[in-house]
N, C-alpha and C positions, 0 to 999 in steps of 0.2 A: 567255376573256379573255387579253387578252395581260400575259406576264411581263416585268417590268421590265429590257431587255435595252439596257445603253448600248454605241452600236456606234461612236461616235468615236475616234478614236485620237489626235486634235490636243491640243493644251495643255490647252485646254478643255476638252475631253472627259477627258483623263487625271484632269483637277481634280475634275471632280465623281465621280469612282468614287471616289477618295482621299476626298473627302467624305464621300461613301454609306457606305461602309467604316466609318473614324473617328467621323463623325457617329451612324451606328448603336450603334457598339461602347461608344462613352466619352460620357461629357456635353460638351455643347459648351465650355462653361470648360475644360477639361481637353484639348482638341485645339489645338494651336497649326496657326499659320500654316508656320512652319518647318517639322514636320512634313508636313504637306496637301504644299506646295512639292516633299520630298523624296519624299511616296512620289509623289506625278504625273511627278518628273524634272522639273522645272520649276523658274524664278525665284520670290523670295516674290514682283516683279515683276511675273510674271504672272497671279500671282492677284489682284492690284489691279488690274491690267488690264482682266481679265474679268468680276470681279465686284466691284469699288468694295473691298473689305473682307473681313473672316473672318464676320460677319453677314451681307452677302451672299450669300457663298459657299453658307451658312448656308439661308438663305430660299431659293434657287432651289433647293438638296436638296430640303427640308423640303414646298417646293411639291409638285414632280413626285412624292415619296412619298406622300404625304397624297393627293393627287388619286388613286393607284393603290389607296390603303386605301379611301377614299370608293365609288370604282366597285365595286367588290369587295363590298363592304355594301351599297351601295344595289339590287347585281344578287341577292344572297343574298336579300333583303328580297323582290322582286321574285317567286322562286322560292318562298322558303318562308313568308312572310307574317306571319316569325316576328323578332323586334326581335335577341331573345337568343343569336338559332342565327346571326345575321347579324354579329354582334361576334363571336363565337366565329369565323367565317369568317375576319375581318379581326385579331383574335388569330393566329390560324393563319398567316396572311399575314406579320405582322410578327415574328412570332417565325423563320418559316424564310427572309425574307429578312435576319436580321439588324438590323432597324428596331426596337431596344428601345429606345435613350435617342433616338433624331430622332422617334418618333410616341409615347414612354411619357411626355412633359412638356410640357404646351401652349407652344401656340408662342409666340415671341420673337420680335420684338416684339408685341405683342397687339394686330394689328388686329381681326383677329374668330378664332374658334375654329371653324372648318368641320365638325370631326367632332359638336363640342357641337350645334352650330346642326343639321347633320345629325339627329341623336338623338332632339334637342329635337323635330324637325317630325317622327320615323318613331312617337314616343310621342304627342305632341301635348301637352305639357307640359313647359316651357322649366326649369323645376325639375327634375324626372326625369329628363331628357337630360343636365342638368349632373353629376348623381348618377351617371347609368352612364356617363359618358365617364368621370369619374374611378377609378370602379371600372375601368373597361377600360385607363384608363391605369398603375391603381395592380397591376393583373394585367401588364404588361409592364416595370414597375419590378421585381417580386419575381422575373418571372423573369431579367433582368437582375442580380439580387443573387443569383443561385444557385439559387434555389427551379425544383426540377424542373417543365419544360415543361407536363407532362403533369398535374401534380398542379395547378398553376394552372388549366390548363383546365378541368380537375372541378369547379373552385371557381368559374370562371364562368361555368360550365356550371348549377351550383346557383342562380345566381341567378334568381328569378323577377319578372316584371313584369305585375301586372294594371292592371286598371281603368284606362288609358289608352290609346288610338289602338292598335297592330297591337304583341300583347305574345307572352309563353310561352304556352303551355295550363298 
């Protein structure tokens, strides 16, 4: 699978790595636009430009990251037949790219929730899906507050999932 490699070097492109970045590291409240503008070398100008807004900006990250967690899970699922060893996957993913506050808080504005919905169909039960996406998001909160990598993982690694659609042994 391919790694999330942004190879523009234009306005736009500088805009959404400053994003990826920022967006990743901090909660969105907490990034400004003046920021974003500075570390791309850019106008706050043209980030209205390009993306209408700092929710914008915002949403087209939040996209293309979540689309790259998605494939990830649904390709692990596909491999190991296993719901838990496949979040743990897409944990792994979000934690060494950096993606703990853009993929550890559902998204904004809320049209629909793709990794929930994901979950929901790999369990077959829209309850349980809502339950481990929160768990998996509330595992990329704590390691974002400090809680070692590794020791998260063990804990969502412990999780088990029976008696629904394609779970743990």
């Amino acid at each position: 699978m391919r790694e999330w490699v942004p190879v523009s070097t234009s306005p736009r492109g500088r805009l959404v790595l400053a994003a990826v970045g920022e967006f990743g590291r901090r909660p969105y409240a907490e990034v400004t636009v003046g920021e974003l503008a500075r570390q791309a070398e850019v106008t706050t100008g043209a980030l209205y430009h390009h993306f209408d807004s700092k929710i914008g900006l915002y949403a087209f990250v939040r996209e293309d990251v979540e689309k790259r967690l998605l494939d990830r899970i649904s390709g692990a699922v596909a491999v190991t037949d296993d719901v838990m060893a496949a979040l743990v996957v897409g944990f792994d993913f979000a934690v060494a790219q950096g993606f703990l506050h853009i993929l550890g808080a559902p998204p904004e504005p809320v049209d629909h929730d793709r990794l929930t919905e994901l979950v929901a169909e790999l369990v077959e039960s829209a309850p349980l899906g809502r339950l481990l996406t929160a768990s998996w998001r509330a595992a990329l909160a704590a390691v974002a507050d400090g809680v070692p990598a590794d020791q998260v993982r063990a804990a969502l690694q412990a999780l088990q999932v029976t008696g629904a659609g394609r779970t743990a042994p």
